[in-house]
C-alpha positions as CSV (number, residue, x, y, z in Angstrom):
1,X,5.1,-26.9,-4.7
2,X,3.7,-23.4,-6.0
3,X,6.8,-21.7,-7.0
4,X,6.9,-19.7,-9.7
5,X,3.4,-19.8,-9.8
6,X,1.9,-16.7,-10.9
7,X,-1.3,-14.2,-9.2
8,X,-3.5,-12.9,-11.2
9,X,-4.4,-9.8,-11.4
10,X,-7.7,-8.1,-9.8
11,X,-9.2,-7.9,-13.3
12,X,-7.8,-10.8,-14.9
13,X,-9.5,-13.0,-11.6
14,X,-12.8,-11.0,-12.2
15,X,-12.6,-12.2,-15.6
16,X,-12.2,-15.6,-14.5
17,X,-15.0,-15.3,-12.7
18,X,-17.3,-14.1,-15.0
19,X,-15.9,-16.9,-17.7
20,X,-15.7,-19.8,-15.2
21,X,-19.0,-19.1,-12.6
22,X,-21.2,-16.1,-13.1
23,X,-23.0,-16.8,-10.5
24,X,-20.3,-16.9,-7.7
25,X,-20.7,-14.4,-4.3
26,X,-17.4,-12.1,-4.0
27,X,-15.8,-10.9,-0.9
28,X,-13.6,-8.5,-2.0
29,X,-11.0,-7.4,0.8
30,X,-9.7,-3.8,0.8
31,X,-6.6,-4.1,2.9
32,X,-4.4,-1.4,1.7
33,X,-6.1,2.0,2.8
34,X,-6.3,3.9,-0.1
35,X,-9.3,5.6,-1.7
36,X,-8.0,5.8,-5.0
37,X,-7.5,2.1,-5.2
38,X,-10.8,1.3,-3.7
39,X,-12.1,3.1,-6.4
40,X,-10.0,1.0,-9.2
41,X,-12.0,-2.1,-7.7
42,X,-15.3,-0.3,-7.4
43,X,-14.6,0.6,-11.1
44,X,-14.0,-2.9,-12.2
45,X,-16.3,-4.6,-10.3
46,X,-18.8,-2.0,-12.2
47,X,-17.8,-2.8,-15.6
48,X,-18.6,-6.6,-15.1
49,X,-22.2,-5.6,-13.5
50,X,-21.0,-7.4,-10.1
51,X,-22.1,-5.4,-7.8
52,X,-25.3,-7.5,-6.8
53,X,-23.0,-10.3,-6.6
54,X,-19.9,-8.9,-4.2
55,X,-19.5,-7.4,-0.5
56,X,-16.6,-4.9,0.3
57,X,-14.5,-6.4,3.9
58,X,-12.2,-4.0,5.4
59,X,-10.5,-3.4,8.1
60,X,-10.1,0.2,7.7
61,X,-13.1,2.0,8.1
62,X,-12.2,4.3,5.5
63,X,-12.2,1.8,2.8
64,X,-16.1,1.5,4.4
65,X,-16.8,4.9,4.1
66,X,-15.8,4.8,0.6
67,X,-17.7,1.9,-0.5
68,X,-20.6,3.7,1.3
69,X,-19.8,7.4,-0.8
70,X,-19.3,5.9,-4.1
71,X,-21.0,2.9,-4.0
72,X,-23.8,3.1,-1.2
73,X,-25.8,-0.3,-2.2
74,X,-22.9,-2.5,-2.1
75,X,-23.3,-4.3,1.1
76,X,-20.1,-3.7,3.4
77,X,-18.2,-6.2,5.8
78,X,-16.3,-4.4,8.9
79,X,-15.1,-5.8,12.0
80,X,-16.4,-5.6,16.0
81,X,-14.6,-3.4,18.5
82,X,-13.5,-6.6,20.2
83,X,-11.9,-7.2,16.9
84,X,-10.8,-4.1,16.0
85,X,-10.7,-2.0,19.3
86,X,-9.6,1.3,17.5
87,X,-12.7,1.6,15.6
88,X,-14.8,1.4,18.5
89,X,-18.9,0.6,17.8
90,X,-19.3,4.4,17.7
91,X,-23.2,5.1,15.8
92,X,-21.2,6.8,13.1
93,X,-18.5,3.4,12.5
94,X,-22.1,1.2,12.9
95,X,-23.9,3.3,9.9
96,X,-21.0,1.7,7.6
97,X,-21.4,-1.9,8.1
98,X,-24.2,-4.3,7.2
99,X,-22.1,-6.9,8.9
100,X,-19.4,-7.9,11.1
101,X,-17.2,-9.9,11.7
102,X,-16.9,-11.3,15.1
103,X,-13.8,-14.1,16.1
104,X,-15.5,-17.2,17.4
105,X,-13.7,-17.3,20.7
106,X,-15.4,-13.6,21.6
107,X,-18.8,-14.3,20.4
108,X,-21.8,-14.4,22.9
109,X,-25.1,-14.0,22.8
110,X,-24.9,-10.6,24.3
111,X,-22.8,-9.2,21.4
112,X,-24.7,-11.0,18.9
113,X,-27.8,-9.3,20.1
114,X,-26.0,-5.5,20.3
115,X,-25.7,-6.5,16.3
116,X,-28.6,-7.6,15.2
117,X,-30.7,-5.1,17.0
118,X,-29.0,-2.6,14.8
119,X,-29.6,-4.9,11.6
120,X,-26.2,-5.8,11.3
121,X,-25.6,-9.3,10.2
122,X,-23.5,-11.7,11.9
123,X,-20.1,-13.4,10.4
124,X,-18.3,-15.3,12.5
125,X,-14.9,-17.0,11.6
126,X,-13.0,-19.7,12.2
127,X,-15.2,-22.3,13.9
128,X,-14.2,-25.7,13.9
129,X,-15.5,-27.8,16.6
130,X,-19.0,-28.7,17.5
131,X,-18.7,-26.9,20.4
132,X,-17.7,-23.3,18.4
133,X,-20.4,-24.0,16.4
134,X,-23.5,-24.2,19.0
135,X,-22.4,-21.6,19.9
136,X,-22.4,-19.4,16.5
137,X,-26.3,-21.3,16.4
138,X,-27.0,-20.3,19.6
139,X,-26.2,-16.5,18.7
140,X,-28.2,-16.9,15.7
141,X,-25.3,-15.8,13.2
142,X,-25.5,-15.2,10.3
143,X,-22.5,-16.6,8.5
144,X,-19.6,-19.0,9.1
145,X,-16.2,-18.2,7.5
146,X,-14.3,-21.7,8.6
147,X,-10.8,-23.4,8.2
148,X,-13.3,-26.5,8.4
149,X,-16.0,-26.7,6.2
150,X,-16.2,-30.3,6.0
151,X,-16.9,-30.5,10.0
152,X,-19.4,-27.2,10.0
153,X,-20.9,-28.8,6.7
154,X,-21.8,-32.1,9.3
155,X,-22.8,-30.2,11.6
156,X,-25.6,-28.3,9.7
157,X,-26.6,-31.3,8.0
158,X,-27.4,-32.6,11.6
159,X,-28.9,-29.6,12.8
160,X,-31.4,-29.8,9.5
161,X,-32.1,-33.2,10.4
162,X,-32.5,-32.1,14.0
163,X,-35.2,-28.8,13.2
């Protein structure tokens, strides 16, 4: 169905972007680890004046500590040692992220709290079910990245309803 369709490039998406919805959040992923690179994207997303509009995600905590040197206000997206066990939530790993990611199947209260006693905000990913997602309320998260917006969408319109 998509063959032969063609990716844009980083800067002709930002581009887009900018063209199509100026006001759009950006997650930008680092999944290569490469510091020269990151800096490419920092440079780009510089010269469009997004960087009150974007968060760095990573899975390599050196792509974290580069957002962090170069580009210390843009907020940065890592991942929990349940998630990413090589990392470890060592104090000096922590002092990179402003959140984490956390898979819904090993979220609990007691890891939500670890997090947001240290000020670190809460995404979880991949609920789907009203049950995954009283659970994500009940840890007080702080965003949903879902396969099912539609369902979580219901949800939260119920829980508005219900507050």
């Amino acid at each position: 169905m998509f063959a032969g369709t063609r990716i844009p490039e980083f800067n002709e998406f930002l581009d887009f972007v900018i063209a199509k919805r100026r006001d759009i959040w950006l997650a930008v992923e680092l999944k290569e680890d490469d510091e020269e690179l990151a800096c490419r994207v920092f440079k780009a997303l510089e010269s469009r004046n997004l960087f009150g509009q974007c968060s760095i995600i990573s899975f390599k905590s050196n792509m974290l500590r580069a957002a962090k040197k170069y580009v210390p206000e843009l907020p940065r997206h890592g991942f929990s040692a349940l998630n990413l066990p090589e990392e470890g939530d060592s104090p000096e790993y922590l002092s990179l992220l402003n959140r984490v990611g956390i898979y819904i199947n090993s979220l609990n209260l007691k890891i939500a709290d670890f997090y947001h006693s240290r000020g670190i905000k809460i995404d979880t990913w991949a609920p789907g079910t009203p049950a995954q997602y009283a659970i994500a309320r009940a840890c007080n998260i702080d965003f949903i990245t879902t396969n099912d917006p539609d369902i979580i969408l219901d949800l939260q319109s119920q829980k508005t309803l219900l507050d």
